[in-house]
C-alpha positions in Angstrom: -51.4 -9.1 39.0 -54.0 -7.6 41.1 -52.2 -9.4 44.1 -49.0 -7.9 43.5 -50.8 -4.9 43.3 -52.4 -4.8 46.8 -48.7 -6.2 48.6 -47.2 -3.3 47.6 -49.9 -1.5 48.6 -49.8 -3.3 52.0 -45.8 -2.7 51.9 -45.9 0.7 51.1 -48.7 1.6 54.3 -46.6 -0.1 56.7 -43.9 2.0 55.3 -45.6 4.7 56.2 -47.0 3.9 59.2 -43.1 3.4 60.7 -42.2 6.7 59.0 -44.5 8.5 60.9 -43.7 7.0 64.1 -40.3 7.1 64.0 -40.8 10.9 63.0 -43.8 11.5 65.6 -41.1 10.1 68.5 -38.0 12.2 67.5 -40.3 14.9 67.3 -41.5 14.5 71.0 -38.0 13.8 72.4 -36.9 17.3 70.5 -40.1 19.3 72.1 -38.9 17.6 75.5 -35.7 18.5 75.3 -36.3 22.2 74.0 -38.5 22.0 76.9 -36.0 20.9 79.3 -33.5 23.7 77.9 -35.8 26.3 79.3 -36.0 25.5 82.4 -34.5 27.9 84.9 -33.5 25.2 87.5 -32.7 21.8 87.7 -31.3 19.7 90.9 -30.7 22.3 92.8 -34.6 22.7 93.8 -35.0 19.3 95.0 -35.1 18.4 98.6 -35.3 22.5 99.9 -35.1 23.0 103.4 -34.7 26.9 103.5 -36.3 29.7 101.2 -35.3 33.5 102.0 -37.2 36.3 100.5 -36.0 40.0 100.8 -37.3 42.8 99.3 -35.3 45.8 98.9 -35.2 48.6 101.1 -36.2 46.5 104.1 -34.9 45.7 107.5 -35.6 42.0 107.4 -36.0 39.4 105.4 -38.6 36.6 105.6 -37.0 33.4 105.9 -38.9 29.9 106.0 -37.2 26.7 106.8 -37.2 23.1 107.9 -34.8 20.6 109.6 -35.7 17.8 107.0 -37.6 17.2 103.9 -40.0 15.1 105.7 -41.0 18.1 108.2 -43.2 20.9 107.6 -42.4 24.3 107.0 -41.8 26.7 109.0 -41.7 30.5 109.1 -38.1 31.3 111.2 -38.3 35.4 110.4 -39.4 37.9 111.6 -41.6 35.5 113.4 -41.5 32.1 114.7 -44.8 30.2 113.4 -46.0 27.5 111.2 -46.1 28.3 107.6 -49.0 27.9 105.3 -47.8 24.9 103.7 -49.8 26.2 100.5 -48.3 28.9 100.4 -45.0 27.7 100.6 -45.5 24.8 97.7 -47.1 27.7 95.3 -43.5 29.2 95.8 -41.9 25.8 95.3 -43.9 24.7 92.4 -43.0 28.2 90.4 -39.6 27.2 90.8 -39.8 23.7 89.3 -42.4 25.0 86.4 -40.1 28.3 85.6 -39.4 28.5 81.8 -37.4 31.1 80.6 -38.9 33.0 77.5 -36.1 34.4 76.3 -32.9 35.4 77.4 -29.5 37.7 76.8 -25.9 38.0 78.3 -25.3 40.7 80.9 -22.0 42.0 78.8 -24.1 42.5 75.5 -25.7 44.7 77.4 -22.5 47.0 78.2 -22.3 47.1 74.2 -25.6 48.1 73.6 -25.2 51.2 76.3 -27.4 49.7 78.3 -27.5 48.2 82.3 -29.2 46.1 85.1 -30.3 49.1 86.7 -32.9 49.5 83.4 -34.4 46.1 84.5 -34.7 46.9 88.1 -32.0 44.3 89.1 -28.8 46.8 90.1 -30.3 46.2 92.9 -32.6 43.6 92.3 -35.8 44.6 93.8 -36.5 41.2 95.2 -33.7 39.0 96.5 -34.6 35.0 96.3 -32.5 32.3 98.3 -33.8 28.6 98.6 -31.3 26.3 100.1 -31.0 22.6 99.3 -30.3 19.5 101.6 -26.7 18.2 101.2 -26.6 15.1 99.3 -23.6 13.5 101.5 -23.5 13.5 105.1 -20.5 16.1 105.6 -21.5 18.3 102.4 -21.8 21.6 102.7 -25.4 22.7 101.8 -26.5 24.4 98.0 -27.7 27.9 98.1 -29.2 29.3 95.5 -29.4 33.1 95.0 -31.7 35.1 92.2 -32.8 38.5 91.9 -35.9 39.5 90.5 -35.8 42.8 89.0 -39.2 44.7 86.5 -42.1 43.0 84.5 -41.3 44.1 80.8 -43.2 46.9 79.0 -45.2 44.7 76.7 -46.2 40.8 77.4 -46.6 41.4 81.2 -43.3 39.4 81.5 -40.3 39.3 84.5 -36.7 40.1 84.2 -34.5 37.2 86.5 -31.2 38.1 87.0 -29.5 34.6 87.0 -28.0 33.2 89.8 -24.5 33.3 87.8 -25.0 37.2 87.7 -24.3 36.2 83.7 -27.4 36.0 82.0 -30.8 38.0 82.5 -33.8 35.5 82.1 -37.5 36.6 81.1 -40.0 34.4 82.7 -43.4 34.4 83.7 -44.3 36.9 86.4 -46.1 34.5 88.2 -43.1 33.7 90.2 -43.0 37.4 91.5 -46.9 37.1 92.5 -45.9 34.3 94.3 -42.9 35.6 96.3 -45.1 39.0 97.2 -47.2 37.0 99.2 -47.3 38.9 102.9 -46.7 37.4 106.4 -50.1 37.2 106.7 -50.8 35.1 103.7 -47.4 32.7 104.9 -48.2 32.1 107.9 -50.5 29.4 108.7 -53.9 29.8 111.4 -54.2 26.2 112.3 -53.0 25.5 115.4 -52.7 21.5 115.6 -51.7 20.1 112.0 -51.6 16.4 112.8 -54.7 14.7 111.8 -56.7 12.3 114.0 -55.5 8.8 112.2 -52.3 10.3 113.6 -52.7 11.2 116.5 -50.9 8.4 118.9 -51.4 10.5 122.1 -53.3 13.0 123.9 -51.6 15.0 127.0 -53.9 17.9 128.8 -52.7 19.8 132.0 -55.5 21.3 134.1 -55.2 23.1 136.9 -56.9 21.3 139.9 -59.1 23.4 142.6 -56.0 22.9 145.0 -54.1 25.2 142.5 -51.9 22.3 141.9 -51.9 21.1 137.7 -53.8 17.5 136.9 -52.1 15.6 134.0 -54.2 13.7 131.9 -52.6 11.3 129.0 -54.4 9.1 126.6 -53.1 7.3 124.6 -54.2 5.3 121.2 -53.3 1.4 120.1 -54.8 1.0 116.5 -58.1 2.1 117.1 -58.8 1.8 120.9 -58.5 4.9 123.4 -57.2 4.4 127.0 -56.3 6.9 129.7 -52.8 6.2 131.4 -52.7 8.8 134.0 -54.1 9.6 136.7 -55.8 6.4 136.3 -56.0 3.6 133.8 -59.0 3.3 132.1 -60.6 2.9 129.2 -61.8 5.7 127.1 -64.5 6.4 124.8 -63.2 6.5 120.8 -65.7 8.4 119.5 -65.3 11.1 122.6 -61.4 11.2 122.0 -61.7 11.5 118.4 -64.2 13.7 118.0 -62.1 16.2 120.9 -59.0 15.9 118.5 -61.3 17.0 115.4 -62.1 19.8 117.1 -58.5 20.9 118.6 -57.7 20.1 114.9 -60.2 23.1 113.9 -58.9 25.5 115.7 -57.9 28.9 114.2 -55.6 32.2 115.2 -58.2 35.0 115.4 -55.6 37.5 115.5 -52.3 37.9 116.4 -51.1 39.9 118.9 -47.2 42.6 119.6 -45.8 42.1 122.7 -47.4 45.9 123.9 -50.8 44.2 123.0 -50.2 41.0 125.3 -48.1 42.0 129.0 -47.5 39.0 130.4 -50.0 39.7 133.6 -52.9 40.3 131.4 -52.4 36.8 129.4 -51.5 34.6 132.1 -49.5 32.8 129.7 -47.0 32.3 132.5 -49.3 30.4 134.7 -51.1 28.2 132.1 -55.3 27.5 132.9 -54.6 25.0 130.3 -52.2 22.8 128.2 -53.1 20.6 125.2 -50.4 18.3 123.9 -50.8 15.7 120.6 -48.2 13.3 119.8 -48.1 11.7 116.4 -45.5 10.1 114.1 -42.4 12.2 115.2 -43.6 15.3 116.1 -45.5 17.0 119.3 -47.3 20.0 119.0 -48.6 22.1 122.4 -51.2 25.0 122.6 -51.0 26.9 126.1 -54.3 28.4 126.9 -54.0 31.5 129.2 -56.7 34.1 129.9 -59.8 34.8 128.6 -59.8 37.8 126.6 -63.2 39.1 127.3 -66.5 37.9 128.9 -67.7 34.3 127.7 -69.6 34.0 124.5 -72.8 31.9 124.6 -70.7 29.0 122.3 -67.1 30.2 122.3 -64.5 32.0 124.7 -61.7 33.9 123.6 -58.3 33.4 125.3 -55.3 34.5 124.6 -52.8 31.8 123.8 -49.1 30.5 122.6 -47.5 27.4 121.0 -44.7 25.6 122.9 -41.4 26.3 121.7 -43.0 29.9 120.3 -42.9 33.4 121.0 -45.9 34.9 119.3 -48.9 35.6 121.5 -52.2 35.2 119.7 -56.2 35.1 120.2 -57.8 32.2 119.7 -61.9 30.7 120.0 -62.3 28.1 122.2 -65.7 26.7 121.8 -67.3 26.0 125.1 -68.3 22.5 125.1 -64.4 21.8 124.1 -62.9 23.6 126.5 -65.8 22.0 129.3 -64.7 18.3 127.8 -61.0 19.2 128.1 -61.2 20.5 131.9 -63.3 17.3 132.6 -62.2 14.6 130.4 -61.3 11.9 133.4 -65.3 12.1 132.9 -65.9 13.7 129.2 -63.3 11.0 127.7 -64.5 7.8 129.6 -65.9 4.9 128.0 -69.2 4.8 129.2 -69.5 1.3 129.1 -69.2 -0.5 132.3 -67.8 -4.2 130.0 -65.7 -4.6 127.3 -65.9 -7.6 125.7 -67.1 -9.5 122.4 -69.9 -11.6 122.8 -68.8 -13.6 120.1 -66.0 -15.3 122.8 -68.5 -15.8 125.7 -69.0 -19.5 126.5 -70.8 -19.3 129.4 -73.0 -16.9 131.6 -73.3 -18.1 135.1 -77.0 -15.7 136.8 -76.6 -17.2 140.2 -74.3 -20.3 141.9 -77.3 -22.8 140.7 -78.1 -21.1 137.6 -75.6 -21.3 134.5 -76.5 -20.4 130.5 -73.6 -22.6 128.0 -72.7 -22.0 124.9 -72.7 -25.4 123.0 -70.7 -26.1 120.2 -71.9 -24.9 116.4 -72.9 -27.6 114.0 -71.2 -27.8 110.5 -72.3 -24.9 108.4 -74.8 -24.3 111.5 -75.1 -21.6 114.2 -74.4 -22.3 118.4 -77.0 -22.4 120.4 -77.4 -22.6 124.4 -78.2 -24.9 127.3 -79.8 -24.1 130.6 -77.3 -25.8 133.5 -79.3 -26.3 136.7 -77.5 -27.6 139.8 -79.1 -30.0 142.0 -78.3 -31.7 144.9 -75.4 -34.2 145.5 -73.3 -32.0 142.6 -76.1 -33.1 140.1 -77.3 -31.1 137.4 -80.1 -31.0 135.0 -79.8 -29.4 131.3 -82.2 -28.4 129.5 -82.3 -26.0 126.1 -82.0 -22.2 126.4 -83.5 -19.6 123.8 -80.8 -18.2 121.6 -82.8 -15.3 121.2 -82.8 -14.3 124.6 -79.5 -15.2 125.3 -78.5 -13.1 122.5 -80.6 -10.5 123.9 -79.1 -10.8 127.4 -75.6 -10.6 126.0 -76.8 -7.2 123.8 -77.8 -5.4 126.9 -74.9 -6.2 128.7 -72.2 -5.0 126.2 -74.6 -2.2 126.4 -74.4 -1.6 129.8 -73.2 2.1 130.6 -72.9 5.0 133.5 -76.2 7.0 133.6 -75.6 10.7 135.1 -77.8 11.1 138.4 -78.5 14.0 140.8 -75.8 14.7 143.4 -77.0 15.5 146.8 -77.0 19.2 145.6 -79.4 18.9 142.8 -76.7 19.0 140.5 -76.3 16.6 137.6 -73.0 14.5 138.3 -72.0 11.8 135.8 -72.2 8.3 136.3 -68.8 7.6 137.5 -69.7 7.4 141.4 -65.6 6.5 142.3 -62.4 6.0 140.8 -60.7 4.6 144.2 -63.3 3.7 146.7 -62.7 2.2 150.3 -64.2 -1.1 152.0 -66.5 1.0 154.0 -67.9 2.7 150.5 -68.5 -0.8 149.0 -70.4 -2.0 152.0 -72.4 1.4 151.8 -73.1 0.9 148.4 -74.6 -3.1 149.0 -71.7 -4.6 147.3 -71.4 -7.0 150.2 -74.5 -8.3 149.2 -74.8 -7.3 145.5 -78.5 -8.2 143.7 -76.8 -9.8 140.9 -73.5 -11.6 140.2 -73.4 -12.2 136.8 -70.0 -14.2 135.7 -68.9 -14.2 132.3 -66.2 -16.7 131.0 -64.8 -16.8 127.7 -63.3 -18.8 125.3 -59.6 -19.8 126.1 -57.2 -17.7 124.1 -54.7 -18.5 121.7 -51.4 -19.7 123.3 -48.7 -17.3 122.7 -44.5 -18.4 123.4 -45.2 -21.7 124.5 -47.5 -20.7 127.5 -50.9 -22.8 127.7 -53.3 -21.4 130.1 -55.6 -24.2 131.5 -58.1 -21.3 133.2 -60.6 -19.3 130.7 -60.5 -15.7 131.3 -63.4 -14.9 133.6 -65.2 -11.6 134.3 -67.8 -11.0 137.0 -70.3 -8.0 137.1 -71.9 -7.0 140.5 -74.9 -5.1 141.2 -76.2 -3.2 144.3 -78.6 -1.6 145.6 -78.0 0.9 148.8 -80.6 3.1 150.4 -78.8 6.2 150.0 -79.0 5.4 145.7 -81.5 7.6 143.9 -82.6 6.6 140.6 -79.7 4.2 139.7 -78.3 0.6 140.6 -74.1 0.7 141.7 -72.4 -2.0 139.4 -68.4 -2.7 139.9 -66.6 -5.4 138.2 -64.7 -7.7 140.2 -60.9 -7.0 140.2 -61.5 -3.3 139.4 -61.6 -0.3 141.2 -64.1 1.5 140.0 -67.9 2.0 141.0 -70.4 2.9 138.4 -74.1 4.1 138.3 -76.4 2.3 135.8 -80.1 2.8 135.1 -82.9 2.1 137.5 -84.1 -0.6 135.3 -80.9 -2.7 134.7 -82.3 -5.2 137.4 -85.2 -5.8 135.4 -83.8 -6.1 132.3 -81.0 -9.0 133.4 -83.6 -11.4 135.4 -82.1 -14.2 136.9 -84.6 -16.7 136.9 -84.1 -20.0 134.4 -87.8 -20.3 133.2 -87.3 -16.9 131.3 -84.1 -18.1 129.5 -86.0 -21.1 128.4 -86.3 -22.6 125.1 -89.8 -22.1 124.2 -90.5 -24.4 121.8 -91.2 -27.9 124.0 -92.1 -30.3 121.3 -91.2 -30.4 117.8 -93.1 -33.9 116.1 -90.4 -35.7 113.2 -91.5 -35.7 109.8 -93.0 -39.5 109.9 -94.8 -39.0 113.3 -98.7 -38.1 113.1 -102.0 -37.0 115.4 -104.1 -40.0 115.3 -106.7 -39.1 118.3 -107.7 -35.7 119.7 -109.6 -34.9 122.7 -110.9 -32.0 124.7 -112.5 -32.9 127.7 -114.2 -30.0 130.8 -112.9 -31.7 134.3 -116.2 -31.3 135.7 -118.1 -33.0 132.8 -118.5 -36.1 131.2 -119.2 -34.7 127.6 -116.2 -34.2 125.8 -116.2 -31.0 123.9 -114.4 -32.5 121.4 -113.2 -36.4 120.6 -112.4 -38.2 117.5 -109.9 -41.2 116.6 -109.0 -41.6 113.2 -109.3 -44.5 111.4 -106.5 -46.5 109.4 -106.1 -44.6 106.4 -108.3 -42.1 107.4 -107.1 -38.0 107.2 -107.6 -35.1 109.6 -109.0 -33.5 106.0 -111.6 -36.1 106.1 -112.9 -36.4 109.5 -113.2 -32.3 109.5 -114.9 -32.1 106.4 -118.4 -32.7 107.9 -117.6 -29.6 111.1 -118.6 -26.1 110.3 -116.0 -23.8 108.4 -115.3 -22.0 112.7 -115.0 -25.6 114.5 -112.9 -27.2 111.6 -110.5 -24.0 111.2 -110.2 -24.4 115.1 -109.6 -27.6 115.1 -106.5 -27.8 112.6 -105.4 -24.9 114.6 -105.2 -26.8 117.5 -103.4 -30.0 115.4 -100.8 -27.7 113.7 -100.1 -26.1 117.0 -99.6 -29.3 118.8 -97.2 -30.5 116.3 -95.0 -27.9 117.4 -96.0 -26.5 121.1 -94.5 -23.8 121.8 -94.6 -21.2 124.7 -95.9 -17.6 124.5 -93.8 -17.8 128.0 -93.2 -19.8 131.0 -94.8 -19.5 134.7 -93.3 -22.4 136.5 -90.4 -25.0 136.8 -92.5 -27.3 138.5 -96.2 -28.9 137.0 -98.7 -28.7 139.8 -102.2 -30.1 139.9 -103.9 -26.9 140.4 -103.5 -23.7 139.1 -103.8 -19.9 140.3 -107.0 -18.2 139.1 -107.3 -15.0 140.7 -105.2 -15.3 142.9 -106.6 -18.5 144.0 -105.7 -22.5 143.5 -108.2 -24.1 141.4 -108.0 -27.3 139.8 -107.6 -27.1 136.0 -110.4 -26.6 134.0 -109.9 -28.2 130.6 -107.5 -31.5 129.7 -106.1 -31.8 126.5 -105.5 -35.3 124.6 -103.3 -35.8 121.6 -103.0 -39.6 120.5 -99.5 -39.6 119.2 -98.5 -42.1 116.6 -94.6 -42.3 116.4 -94.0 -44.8 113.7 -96.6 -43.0 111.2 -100.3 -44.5 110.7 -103.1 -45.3 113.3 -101.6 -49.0 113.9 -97.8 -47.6 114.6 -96.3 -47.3 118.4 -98.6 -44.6 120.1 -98.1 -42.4 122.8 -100.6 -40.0 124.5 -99.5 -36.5 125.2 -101.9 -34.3 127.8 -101.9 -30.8 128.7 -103.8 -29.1 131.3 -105.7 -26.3 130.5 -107.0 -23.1 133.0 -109.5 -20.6 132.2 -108.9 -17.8 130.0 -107.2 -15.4 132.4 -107.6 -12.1 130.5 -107.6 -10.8 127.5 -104.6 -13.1 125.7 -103.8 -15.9 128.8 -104.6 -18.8 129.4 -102.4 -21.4 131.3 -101.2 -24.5 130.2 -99.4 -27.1 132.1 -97.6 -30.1 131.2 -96.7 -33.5 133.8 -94.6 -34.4 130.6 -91.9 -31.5 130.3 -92.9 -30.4 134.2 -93.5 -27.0 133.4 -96.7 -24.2 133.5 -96.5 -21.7 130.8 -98.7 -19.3 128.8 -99.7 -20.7 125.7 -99.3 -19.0 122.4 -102.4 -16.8 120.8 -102.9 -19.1 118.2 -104.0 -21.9 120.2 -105.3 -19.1 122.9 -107.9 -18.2 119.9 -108.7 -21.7 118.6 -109.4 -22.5 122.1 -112.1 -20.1 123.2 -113.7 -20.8 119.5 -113.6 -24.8 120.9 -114.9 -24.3 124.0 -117.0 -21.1 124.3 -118.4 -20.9 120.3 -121.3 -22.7 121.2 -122.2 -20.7 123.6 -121.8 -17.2 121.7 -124.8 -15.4 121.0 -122.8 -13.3 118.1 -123.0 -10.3 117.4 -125.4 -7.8 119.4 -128.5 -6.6 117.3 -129.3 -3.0 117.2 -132.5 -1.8 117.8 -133.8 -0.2 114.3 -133.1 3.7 113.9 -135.9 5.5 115.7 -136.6 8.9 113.3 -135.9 11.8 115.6 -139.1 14.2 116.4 -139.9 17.2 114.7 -139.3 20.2 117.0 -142.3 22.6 118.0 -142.6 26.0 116.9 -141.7 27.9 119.1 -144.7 30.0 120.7 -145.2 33.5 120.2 -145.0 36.0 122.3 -148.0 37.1 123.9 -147.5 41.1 123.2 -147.8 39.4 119.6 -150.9 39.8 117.7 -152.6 36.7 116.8 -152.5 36.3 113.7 -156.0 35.8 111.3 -155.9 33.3 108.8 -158.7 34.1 106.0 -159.6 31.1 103.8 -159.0 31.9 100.1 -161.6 32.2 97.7 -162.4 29.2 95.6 -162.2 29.5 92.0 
């Protein structure tokens, strides 16, 4: 029973639960109807493309308009300029939103005794037309046509005179607020209104110091600048960009009537300036003319005008804009003297013996580089580069750029020495002989429509050095035109010579292989400063146990380090017997032994590795050279330390004792003056 009970229970919620549903949705479609049914307009305000406003009593109406939906708006009347596009929705949107609070027929109004002329719409006191876009190619245009007549006397509300002349509509006076807006509040004050994503070109017309105009174009492929008159040239993306941000910000300071601007005091006739952006269908142009007044320490006023535009305005030109505009062959250059990714490079060739490689990546690994020497009889010798400083060379390449210099004047002039120079100005500038010719080549590219190239694309950098240069190195690249200065330094920091692109690291010992025998032996002595041999089985933990804690620290310094020898940096191609000490051959001071057991244990294969040693040279060097990887080289601190601690720790007297403090001496009384009495001392009485 009790299960019956709660079905129908169950039965009688779901029910329910439909009821209300059901009854919640026809209640929403009634409110959205009811809605819909007070709604002034319908189609007729989609797809605008004219709005007249005319109050009455005046001489003109303001009239805004537009060839096509997609376009911006426009003011056409009494002026010809942009309209705030704001503005101009606001309007728009109070036409969509308008709801009608109540309304009557005009002819119950002739039966009441009353008229329009009580509602202030016989005449209306504001005139509304908005014009839609035909729907069919050959249709005639809808015009829509409203008057707008008193707010009522209680509610704050508007009287409409519909646009049937048949019914008189009370909306919301927010329409009426909307339509008042004055020229000045309709009109826009930006002067470019296509954003810098956009933007696909950039035109300027200067006027050159023969009077005649320059034109400048650049022009923008996804995210890359280039100029494309009067050269071609790359240009600098963040230069460009931030120069259309700020053309972008510009603003009318006031506009000016045809008595305030003649046409001899604006100079609008005979342009100093014009600045043209292209972007998806549409151009705009600012003519700059005059300067109103005197300079201003940041911005200059001049008077001004847009293409296809009457008005005549005043606008703020900040300085450092208008300077980058007049001079943007220099202001809009990429400074950087190569473009390319060093992601592509496969090889860097320093000199015609002398060629970094990029060698092909492991699985899962990262490339690394080879050192191609040239020898005689078309030979060659490899041998392994540092990927760090081939990395490093790469960076300061792609960071290569112009550095501004002083001209012959004193006057700072940028880095681009010439755009178009002749055979004589190359020879000038050392070109005929450059200091460096470094050649880049790059991976082959991608064939494209069937066309295999067998050549990599190459690119060659050359640097010079002339007498006349002051303070910067000319650098050209080959095929091009143009002659660039680059800092003093650039020399210096893309050396030529292999030993500095080598791979530091000259032995690296496999996992099985072990130091069996260690030996450190003076040239000029007999006494070893150091030998042992190990025995089979026995450890370097072992035989050091019994040396004190500085020697045995030392000595696993010097183990650990010959396991892996590496380079602090190199000094010579070539082992020699002797070695430079102050300037001076000398024969090599110390010789360094390392039993090497290859198969693992004291009874595997051996080898015997040696390493001559020099003096220490200063504070951190000491030389180091090797018959075995023929090569002299600075060895690495480590070993520098473990070294002197080896072969100078017996004879270190420590630390230098201090004498004790002496106590300072107590300072004399001063004597007193002789004019001074002496004084008498009289013994005191005893008790």
């Amino acid at each position: 029973m009790r299960t019956k009970i709660t079905l129908f229970l169950l039965l009688l919620n779901v029910a329910l639960l439909a009821v209300i549903l059901y009854t919640r949705h026809e209640w929403n479609a009634e409110r959205a109807l009811s809605d819909a049914r007070k709604n002034v307009f319908g189609d007729e305000i989609i797809g605008l493309t004219a709005i007249e406003i005319k109050v009455a009593g005046a001489d003109q109406s303001l009239r805004l308009g537009r060839d096509k939906t997609t376009d911006p708006w426009s003011i056409t009347s009494p002026i010809n300029w942009p309209a705030n596009d704001f503005a101009v929705k606001r309007i728009i949107n109070e036409l969509v939103f308008l709801k009608n609070e109540t309304s009557f027929r005009v002819k119950d109004l002739v039966k009441n005794g009353q008229s329009l002329a009580e509602y202030g719409l016989n005449p209306p006191s504001l005139t509304l037309s908005f014009t839609r876009a035909t729907v069919t190619a050959d249709g005639p245009p809808l015009t829509t046509t409203l008057g707008i007549g008193d707010t009522t006397k209680v509610g704050g509300r508007l009287y409409l005179l519909s646009p049937d002349k048949q019914s008189v509509e009370v909306v919301n006076r927010s329409l009426a607020e909307s339509l008042k807006q004055g020229l000045e509040q309709l009109r826009s004050d930006a002067l470019f209104t296509i954003p810098v994503y956009e933007v696909r070109s950039l035109g300027l017309q200067i006027p050159g110091p023969d009077g005649k105009n320059v034109r400048v174009r650049l022009r923008r492929e996804n995210t890359r600048w280039s100029f494309e008159a009067p050269i071609v040239a790359r240009a600098s993306k963040s230069a460009a960009d931030a120069a259309v941000n700020l053309l972008n910000s510009l603003r009318v300071t006031r506009f000016l009537t045809k008595a305030d601007a003649p046409a001899d005091r604006t100079g609008l006739d005979n342009s100093t300036l014009r600045v043209t952006l292209e972007g998806n269908n549409r151009r705009e142009t600012l003519v700059v003319g005059q300067p109103v007044g005197a300079p201003g320490p940041d911005a200059t006023e001049f008077y001004a005008q847009l293409e296809g535009r009457d008005q005549v305005f005043v606008t703020s030109l900040p300085n450092r804009l208008s300077e980058t505009l007049h001079r943007a062959q220099e202001t809009l250059r990429d400074l950087h003297v190569l473009d390319f990714d060093p992601a592509a490079v496969t090889a860097i060739a320093l000199t015609p013996d002398f060629t970094l490689q990029r060698l092909d990546a492991p699985a899962g690994g990262t490339a690394s580089w080879q050192i191609v020497l040239r020898t005689g009889d078309e030979g060659s010798q490899t041998l392994p580069a540092d990927t760090e400083r081939v990395t490093h060379l790469l960076q300061r390449l792609t960071l290569l750029a112009v550095t501004p210099h002083p001209g012959k004047d004193g006057k700072i002039e940028s880095g681009f020495l010439s755009d178009a120079p002749s055979s004589a100005d190359l020879e000038n500038w050392g070109f005929n002989l450059p200091a460096r010719k470094i050649t880049l080549t790059f991976a082959q590219p991608a064939p494209s429509a069937g066309v295999v190239s067998t050549t990599p694309p190459v690119t060659t950098l050359l640097l010079a050095v002339s007498g006349s240069s002051s303070g910067f190195v000319q650098a050209r690249v080959d095929g091009q035109t143009f002659v660039y200065a680059v800092p003093e330094d650039t020399l210096n920091d893309l050396p030529v010579a292999p030993r500095l692109y080598r791979d530091r690291t000259l032995r690296t010992l496999p996992e099985g292989a072990q130091i069996t025998g260690l030996s450190l032996t003076a040239t000029d002595s007999a006494t070893p400063v150091y030998a042992r041999q190990l025995t089979a089985g026995e450890t370097w933990a072992a035989a050091l146990a019994a040396e004190p804690a500085a020697k045995r620290t030392a000595l696993e310094t010097v183990l650990a380090q010959l396991r892996t020898l590496r380079a602090k940096q190199f000094v010579s191609d070539t082992y020699t017997p002797t070695t430079l000490v102050d300037g001076q051959p000398k024969p090599w001071k110390y010789k360094l032994e390392a039993t090497l057991a290859l198969g693992g244990g004291a009874g595997g294969q051996t080898t015997v590795s040696t390493l001559s040693l020099s003096e220490r040279v200063g504070g951190g060097t000491q030389l180091a050279g090797s018959s075995e990887f023929n090569v002299v080289f600075e060895v690495e601190q480590p070993l520098l330390d473990a070294l002197w601690t080896l072969t100078y720790g017996p004879r270190d007297p420590g630390e230098p004792v201090l004498p004790a403090a002496i106590p300072a001496k107590e300072t004399p009384p001063a004597a007193a003056p002789e004019s001074a009495p002496t004084p008498v001392t009289t013994p005191a009485a005893k008790p």
